[in-house]
N, C-alpha and C positions, 0 to 999 in steps of 0.2 A: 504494500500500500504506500504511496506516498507521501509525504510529508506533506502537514495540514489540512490534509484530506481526511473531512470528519462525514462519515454516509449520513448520521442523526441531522446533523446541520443544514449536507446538502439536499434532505430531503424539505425540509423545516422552508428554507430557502426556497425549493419549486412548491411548495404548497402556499406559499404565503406570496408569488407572484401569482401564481395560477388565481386565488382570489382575486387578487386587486385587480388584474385582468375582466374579470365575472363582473367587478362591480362598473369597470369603468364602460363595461358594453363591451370590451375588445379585447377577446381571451388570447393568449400566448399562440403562437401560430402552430399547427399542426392539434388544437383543440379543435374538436366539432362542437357546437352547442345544437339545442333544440331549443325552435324559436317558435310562436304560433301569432299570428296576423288572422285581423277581422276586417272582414272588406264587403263593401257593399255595392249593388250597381244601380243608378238614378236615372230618374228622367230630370234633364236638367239641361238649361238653357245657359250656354256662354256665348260670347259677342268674341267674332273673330279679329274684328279690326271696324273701324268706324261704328255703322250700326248695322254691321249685316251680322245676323246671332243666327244660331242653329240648335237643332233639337238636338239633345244627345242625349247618351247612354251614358253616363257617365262613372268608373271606378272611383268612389268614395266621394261624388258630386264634385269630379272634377278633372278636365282635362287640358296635358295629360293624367293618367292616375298617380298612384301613388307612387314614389320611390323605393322600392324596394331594395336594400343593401346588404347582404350576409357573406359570407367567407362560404368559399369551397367546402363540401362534404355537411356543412347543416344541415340538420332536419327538419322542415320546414313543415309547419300545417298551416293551413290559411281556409278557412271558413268563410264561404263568399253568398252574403245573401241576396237574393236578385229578389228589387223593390219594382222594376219596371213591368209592364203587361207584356210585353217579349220575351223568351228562352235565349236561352243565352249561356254560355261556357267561360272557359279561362282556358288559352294556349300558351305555356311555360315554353315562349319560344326557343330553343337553344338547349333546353335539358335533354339531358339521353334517356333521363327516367327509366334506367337499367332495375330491371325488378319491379317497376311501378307505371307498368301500360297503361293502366286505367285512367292513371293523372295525368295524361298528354291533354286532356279537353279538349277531346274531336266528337260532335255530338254522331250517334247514331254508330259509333266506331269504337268508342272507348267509353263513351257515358252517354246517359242520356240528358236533354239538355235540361239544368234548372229552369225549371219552370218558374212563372213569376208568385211571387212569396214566399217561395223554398229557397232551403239552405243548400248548399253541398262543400263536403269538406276537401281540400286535395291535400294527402300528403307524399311530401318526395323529399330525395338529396340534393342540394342546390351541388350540378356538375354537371359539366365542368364551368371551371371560370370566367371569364370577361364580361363583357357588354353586352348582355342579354335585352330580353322585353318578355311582355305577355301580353295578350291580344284575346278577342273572345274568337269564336270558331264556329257560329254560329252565322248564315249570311254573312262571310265577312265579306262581298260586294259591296253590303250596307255598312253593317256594324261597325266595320275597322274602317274602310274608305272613307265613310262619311258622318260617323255615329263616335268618332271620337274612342272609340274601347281599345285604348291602348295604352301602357304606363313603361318605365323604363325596370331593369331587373339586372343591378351588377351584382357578381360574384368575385370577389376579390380570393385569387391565388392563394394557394399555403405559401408558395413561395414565388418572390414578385420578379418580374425579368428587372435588373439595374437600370432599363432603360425607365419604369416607373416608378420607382425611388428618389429619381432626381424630379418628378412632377411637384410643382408650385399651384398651380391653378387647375381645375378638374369641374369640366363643363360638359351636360348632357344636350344636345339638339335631336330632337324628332320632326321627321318632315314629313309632312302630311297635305292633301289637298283635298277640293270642296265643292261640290257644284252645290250652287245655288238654288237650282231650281226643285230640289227638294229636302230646302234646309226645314221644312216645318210640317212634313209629311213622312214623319215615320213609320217604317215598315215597306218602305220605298226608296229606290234611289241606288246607284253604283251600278248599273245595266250598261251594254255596251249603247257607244251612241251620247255617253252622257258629256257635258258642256263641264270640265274642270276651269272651275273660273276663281277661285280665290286658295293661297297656299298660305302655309304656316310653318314656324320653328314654334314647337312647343306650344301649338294652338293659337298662333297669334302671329298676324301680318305686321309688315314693317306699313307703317313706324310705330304701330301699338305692341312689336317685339321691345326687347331691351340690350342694351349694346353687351359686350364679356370688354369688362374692366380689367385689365393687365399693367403690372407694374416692370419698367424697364429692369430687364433679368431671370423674369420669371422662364419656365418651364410650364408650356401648357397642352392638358389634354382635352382633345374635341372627340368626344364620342358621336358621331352620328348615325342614325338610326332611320332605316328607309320605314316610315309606318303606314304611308300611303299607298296608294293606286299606281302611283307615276315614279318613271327613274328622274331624277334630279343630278346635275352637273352641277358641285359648290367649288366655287372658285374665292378665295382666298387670296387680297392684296398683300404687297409689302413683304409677304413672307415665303421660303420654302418649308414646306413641313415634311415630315415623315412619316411613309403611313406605315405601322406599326403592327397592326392587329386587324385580322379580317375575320369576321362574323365570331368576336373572342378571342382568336385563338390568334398567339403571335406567331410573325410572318419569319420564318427562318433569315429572311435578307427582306427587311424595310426599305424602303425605298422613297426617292425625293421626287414630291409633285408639290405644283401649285394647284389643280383642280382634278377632284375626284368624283367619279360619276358613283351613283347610291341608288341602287333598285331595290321594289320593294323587299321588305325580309330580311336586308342586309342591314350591317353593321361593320363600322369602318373608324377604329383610333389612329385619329393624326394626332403629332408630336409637332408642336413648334416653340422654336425659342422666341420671345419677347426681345428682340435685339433691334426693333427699328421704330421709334418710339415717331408715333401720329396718331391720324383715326384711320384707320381701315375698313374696303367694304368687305364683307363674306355675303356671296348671293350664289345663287342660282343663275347657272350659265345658258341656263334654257331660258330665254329672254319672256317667253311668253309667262313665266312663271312669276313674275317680277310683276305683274298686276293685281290691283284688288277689281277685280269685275274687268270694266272697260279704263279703268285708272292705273295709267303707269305709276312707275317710280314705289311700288309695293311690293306684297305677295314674303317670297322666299329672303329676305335682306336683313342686314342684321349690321356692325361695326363694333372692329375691336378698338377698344378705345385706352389707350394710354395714360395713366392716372397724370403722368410728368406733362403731358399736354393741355393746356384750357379749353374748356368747352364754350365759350362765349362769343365765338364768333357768330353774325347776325343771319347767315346763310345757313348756320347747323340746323339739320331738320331736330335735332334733341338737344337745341339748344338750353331749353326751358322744360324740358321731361323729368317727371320726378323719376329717380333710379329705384327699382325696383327690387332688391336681392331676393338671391335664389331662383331666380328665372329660369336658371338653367342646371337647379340642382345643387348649384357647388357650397353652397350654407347646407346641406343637409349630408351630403355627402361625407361631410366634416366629423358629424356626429356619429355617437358609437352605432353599430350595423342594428338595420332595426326598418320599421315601414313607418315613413315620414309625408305628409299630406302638405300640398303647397297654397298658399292661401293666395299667390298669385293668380290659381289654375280653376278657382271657385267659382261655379256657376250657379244659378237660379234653380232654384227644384220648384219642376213643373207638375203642377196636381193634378 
């Protein structure tokens, strides 16, 4: 045995971080916890951008849903009551659900669907790791196209690649888009044929998005997330990034783009360094996508915006916009792993 090597001690030692771990939310790595989440699904009315609002389905009256955050290998139960007069499912998109077919949420395949006022429980292992979602499975032409049922779902690694060690800033985007013509007629809607005329990051058109504040030096990660109907091209000024990680899983040799195209289902972490301090735009390179209805200069846009830079010039379209945190997750993200609701994302429950 070695000298000062006491076994009583070092046992003494892992039990007494292993706690502090438990209490602060975020146990030692290569711990599983069992975690259990209550989630509900609404009828409920958010406003996309100006006043065009739409009927939705909404997880936990709001979209997107909630945040869902746990570590690799948890056991996760999540009890989901559906309040709306629609059936409806949950698709743990990304899970292998190795031993747990039944909790994939494919109605008529693995379940049947909850029906409206019923409960259903799913449990499973959150795995593997990265930048997941969950979607319902139910019409998703409707539901997920244009019914808003769709929330983000990370899995943080036992063990983290060094390239996200060095991340300062951790921002979710989901893209999604909207026809119009059947924002207030649910149980209809996402048919071929249909007119996509308004788009979102995070359920919300520019300028009623909110800019990702970056401070010269950071490290930053953009999760995005195809949730919609349509492929989207995000083209990102001022910077090269790296894309790092595809649908989770990291990319053996990352690679350098300025614009990444994003079809539905996909997930896609870019890396970039904060090294050229302005405002930058992040849009969609599909121009048409870039309106709200028949009005440019909308839709898919966003700006990174440099804390070292003033925001007072008289032409800034957010010159005068209150800042909104957490728009895109990175305040909750923050918190110990756990399902965190955003009160940015809150919509009207329709009765």
């Amino acid at each position: 045995m070695n000298k000062g090597f006491h076994p009583r001690i070092s046992v003494q030692r892992g039990m007494a971080l292993l706690c502090l771990g438990v209490l602060l939310g975020n146990p030692l790595p290569g711990y599983a916890d069992k975690r259990t989440f209550e989630m509900t699904i609404e009828d409920t009315k958010i406003t996309l951008v100006d006043k065009q609002q739409f009927h939705t389905f909404a997880f936990n009256g709001q979209v997107p849903g909630p945040l869902i955050h746990v570590k690799e290998g948890d056991e996760l139960t999540v009890n989901v009551n559906n309040l709306t007069t629609l059936p409806h499912t949950i698709h743990w998109h990304g899970m292998l659900q190795k031993g747990t077919w039944r909790m994939d949420g494919v109605p008529d395949t693995t379940q049947a669907a909850i029906k409206p006022g019923d409960t259903f429980t799913y449990k499973f292992v959150a795995e593997p790791s990265g930048t997941m979602w969950y979607h319902c499975h139910v019409n998703v032409n409707e539901h997920v196209a244009m019914r808003g049922m769709w929330g983000p779902f990370i899995v943080d690694p036992k063990t983290p690649r060094p390239i996200e060690k060095k991340v300062t800033k951790d921002y979710i985007l989901m893209l999604s888009d909207w026809s119009s013509k059947w924002a207030f007629k649910p149980g209809y809607g996402g048919v071929p044929g249909d007119v996509w005329d308004y788009f979102t990051l995070n359920g919300k058109a520019f300028p009623d998005s909110q800019p990702l504040r970056v401070n010269k030096g950071d490290v930053v990660r953009i999760r995005l997330i195809g949730a919609g109907e349509l492929t989207h091209s995000i083209h990102i000024h001022g910077h090269v990034f790296q894309v790092a990680f595809k649908d989770g899983r990291p990319l053996p040799m990352p690679y350098e783009a300025d614009t990444i195209m994003v079809g539905p289902g996909e997930r896609y972490d870019l890396i970039l360094t904060a090294d050229n301090p302005g405002r930058w735009m992040v849009h969609d390179h599909v121009d048409s996508h870039t309106m709200n209805g028949d009005k440019p200069m909308g839709g898919l846009m966003t700006v990174i915006e440099y804390n070292e830079i003033n925001r007072n010039d008289p032409f800034y379209a957010w010159k005068d916009k209150a800042f909104v945190p957490d728009f895109y997750y990175e305040e909750s993200l923050k918190k110990p792993y756990g399902m965190y609701d955003a009160p940015a994302f809150k919509g009207q429950a329709i009765q």
